[in-house]
N, C-alpha and C positions, 0 to 999 in steps of 0.2 A: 784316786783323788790326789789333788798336786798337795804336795807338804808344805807347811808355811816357813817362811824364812825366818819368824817369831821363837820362842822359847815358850811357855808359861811365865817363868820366873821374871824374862825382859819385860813381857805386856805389863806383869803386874809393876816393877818400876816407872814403865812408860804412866802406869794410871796415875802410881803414886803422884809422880813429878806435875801432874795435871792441879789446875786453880782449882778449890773448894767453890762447890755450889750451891748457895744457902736459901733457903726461901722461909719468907718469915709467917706465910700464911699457913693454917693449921687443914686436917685431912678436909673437914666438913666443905671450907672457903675453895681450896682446890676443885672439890668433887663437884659445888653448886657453879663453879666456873664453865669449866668442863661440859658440864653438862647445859646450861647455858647457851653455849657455841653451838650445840648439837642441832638442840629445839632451832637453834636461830634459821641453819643452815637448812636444815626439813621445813621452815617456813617459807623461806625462799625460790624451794625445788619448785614448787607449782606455778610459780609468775611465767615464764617461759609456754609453758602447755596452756595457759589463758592466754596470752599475746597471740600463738600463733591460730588459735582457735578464732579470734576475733580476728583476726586478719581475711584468714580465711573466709569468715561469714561477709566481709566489706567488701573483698575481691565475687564471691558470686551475686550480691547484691546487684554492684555495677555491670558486672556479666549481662546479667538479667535483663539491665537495664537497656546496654546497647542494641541489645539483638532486638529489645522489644521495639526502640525508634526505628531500626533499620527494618524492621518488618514493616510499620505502619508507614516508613518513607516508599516503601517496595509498592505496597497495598496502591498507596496510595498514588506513584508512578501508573502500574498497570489499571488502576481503574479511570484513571484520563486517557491510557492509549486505547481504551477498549469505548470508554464513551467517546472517543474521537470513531474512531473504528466504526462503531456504529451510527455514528452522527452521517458517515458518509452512506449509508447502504439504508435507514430508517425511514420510510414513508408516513408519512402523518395522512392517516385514514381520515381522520375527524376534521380538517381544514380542506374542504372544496374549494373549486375557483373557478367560476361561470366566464371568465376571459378564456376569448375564443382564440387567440393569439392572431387576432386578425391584423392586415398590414405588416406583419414581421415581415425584418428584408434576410433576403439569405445570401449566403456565403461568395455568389457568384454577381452580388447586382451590383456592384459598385464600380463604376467605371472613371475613378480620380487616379492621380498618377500618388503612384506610393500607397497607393487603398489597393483593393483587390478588385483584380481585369478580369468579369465575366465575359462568357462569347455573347455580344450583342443583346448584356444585359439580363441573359434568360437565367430565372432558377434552376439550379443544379438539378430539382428533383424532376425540371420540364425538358432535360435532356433527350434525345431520341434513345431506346430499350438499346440499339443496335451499338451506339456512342459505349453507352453504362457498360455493354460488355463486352466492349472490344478488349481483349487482352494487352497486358502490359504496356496501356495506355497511362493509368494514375499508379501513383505511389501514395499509400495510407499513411501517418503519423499519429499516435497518440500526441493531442496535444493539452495542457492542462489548464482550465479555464483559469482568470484573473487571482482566485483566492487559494489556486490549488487545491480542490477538493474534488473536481470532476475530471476526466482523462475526456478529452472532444477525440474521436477519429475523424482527422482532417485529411481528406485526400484531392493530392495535385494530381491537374491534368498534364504530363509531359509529353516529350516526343516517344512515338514507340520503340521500344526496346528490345532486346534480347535477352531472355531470363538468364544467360549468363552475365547478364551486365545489371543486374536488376541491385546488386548489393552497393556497385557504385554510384546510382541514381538514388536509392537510398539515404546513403551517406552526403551527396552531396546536396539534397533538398533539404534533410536534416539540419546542418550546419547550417544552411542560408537559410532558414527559416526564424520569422520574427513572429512572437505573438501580438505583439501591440500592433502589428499590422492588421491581423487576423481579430482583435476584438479580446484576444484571450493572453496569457500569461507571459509573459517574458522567460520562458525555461532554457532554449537553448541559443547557443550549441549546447556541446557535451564532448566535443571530438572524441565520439566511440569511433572503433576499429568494429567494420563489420569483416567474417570469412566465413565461406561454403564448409563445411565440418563433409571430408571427403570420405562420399557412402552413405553418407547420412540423408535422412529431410529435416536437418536442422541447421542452425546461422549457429558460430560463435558469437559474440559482442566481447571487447576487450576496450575495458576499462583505463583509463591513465592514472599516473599517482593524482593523487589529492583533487580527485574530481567529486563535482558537484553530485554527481551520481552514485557516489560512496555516501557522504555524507546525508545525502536525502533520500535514502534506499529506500523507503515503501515509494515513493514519490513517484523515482528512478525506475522500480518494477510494474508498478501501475501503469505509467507512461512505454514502458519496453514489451509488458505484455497485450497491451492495445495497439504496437504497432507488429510484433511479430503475427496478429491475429493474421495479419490483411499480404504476411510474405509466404503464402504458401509452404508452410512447414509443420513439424508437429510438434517441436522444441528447440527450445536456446540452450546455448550452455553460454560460461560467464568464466571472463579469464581478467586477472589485475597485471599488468605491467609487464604481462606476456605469459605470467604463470596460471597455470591451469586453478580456476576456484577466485571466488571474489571474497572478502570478509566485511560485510556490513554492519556498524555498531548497534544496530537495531536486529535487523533479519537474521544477524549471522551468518555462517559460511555455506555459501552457493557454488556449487557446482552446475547443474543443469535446473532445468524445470518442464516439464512437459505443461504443454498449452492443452484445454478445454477442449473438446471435441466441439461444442455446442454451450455454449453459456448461459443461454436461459434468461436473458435479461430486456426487461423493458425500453423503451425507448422516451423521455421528452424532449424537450426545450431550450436548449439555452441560450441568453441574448444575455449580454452585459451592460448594454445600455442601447437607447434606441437609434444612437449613431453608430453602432456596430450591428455586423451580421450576427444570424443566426443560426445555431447549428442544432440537428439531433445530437443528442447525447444519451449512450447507454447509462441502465440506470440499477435497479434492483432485479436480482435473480428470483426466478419464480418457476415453480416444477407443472404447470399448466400456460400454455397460452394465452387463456381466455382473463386468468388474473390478470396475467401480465397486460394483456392491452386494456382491462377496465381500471388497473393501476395509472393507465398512460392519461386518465381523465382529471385525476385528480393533483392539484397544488402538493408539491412536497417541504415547502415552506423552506426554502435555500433561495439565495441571493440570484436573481437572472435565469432562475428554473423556473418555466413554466411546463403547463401541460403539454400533450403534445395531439393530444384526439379532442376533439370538442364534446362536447355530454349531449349537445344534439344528433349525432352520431350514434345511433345505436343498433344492436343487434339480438338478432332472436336464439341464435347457436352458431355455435362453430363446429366445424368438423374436420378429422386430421385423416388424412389418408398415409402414411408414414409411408407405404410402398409408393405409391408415385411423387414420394416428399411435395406434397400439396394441402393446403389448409385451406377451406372454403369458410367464409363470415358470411351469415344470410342477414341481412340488414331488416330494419324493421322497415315497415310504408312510412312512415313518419319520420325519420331519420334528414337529416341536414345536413351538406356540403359542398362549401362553393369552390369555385373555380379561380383562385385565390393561388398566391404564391403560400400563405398560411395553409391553405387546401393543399396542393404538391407538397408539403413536407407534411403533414397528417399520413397521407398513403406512403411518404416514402419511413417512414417511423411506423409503420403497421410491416410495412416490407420487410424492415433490419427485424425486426419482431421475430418477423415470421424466418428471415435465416437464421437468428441464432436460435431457432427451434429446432433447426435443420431442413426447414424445408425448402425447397426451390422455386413453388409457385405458388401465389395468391391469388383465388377468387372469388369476387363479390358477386352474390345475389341479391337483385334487386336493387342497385345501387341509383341513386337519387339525381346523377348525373352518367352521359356516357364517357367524358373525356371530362378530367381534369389535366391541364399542360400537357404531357406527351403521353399522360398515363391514360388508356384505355378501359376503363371500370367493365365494359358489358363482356371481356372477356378476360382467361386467365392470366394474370403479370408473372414473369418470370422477374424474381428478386433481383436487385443490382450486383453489379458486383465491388462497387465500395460504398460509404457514404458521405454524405458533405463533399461532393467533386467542386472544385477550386477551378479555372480556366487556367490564372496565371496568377502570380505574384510578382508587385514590383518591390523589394526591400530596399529602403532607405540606410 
């Protein structure tokens, strides 16, 4: 231990030489001071551990509180995108509709300049079988009715092609296409990028920055996977501004998608007004045929959707042969249907019917007429091969 530099004897003068310290209060007054101070200071210690205690309980109150809005804002988001959702695919069983869709004009009558140039007028669905399936004669489009809620496949009649050239005929019909010509929506262009994915049987599509088709991604993929139907492939893949993968603020990030072998969906009606044509339009998916086309009778209570069969039209059974991809409808004796441009699109909406079932040929038993427009009833129809065929378009 270090030794001090002090004496005893120094400290003790050091004290001496020290002011006297006098206190005039007695032991008692000291000790109830003292002790005073004590109580005060142990009264004090707990404010601190209450303050943070209530803090605490204010801060998980409000916790509590946000997550709770943002749930019911959440809820409340996904249950408009899900009754939107369904408001597109729901048939309403309980509203019939005895209109026969008679006199509708179709897609091909209209012979104004800036309307659409039928071949000499005829309905599309009164085409010759041989015309329907000449190969890479049309190119298909989803196109999406006035209020965007239906995808129409609208298919041009072009010059024939070479299916290696079938992506630039594509792209170039795409971009010139107008819907207010056609009756239906205003959607494109879109200036997508189509490319052959080499080895593949699939198309790329490449998206540009800040396209409509980002922003409107379910729209965008309804409208892409109703035209990929109709390019001979079995899936798309999806690239942004050259990089592989799209990112959509709804759908999220896409990379590819495989197309439906077979869709399973209905067919009606669509007209926008009675100065516009009229298209079939695929409608509700259905894991039977026979639903499906007694679905095609009834009003689905949507704006310019009608039926697309008439309810005098009827039938006693159907039957699927899936090996020779053929469906026979035995019609009842009582059964009705005229020879009507409304009549050709009846059969050619039993036809899309019948291929997105996968079949290839349709036969009527007993049908009430032999010849509707170029279609033959007393024998079996082989399916088209697009629908809604278009002659020409003049765009304004």
């Amino acid at each position: 231990m270090k030794k001090s530099r002090w004496s005893d004897d120094e400290i003790k003068k050091l004290l001496h030489q020290m002011p006297e310290i006098s206190d005039k209060r007695n032991q008692v007054e000291i000790y109830q001071s003292l002790f005073s101070l004590k109580l005060f200071k142990r009264k004090r210690s707990w404010i601190p551990a209450v303050t943070a205690a209530f803090s605490l309980v204010i801060i998980l109150l409000l916790s509590v509180s946000f997550f709770y809005e943002r749930n019911h804002l959440s809820s409340q988001i996904y249950m408009k995108q899900a009754n939107s959702t369904r408001a597109d695919k729901q048939i309403d069983r309980s509203n019939l509709a005895a209109d026969d869709s008679v006199n509708q004009k179709t897609a091909s009558e209209k012979m104004v300049s800036g309307k659409l140039q039928g071949a000499g007028g005829e309905n599309p669905a009164g085409k010759s079988e041989a015309a329907m399936l000449s190969k890479n004669r049309v190119i298909t489009i989803g196109v999406p009715d006035r209020q965007f809620n239906l995808i129409i496949p609208v298919s041009l009649e072009v010059k024939q092609f070479p299916e290696s050239k079938r992506l630039d005929v594509l792209k170039k019909n795409m971009d010139g296409l107008k819907g207010k010509v056609l009756g239906l929506g205003d959607y494109y262009p879109l200036q997508l990028t189509f490319a052959k994915n080499p080895g593949e049987s699939s198309i790329n599509i490449d998206i540009p920055a800040k396209s409509r088709a980002i922003r409107d991604d379910q729209l965008f993929l309804r409208t892409i996977r109703q035209t990929m139907k109709y390019q001979h492939v079995v899936k798309f893949t999806l690239s942004e501004n050259g990089k592989a993968g799209a990112s959509f603020p709804e759908t999220g990030w896409i990379r590819e998608e495989k197309l439906q072998a077979s869709s399973r969906q209905s067919y009606l009606i669509y007209q926008a007004d009675t100065k516009s044509p009229s298209y079939i339009v695929p409608y509700m998916e259905y894991s039977y045929i026979g639903d499906a086309l007694a679905s095609a009778k009834k009003n689905p209570g949507i704006e310019g959707v009608k039926p697309s069969i008439p309810r005098a039209l009827k039938w006693t059974k159907i039957l699927e042969n899936k090996k020779e991809k053929k469906v026979t409808i035995f019609l009842s004796s009582d059964s009705e249907l005229k020879d009507t441009k409304a009549g050709s699109q009846t059969v050619e909406a039993i036809l899309f019917t019948a291929k997105d079932f996968g079949y290839e040929w349709v036969n009527f038993k007993n049908p009430p007429l032999a010849k509707i427009g170029n279609f033959q009833l007393n024998r079996a129809i082989r399916v088209p091969q697009a629908p809604n065929v278009i002659s020409s378009i003049k765009n304004q």
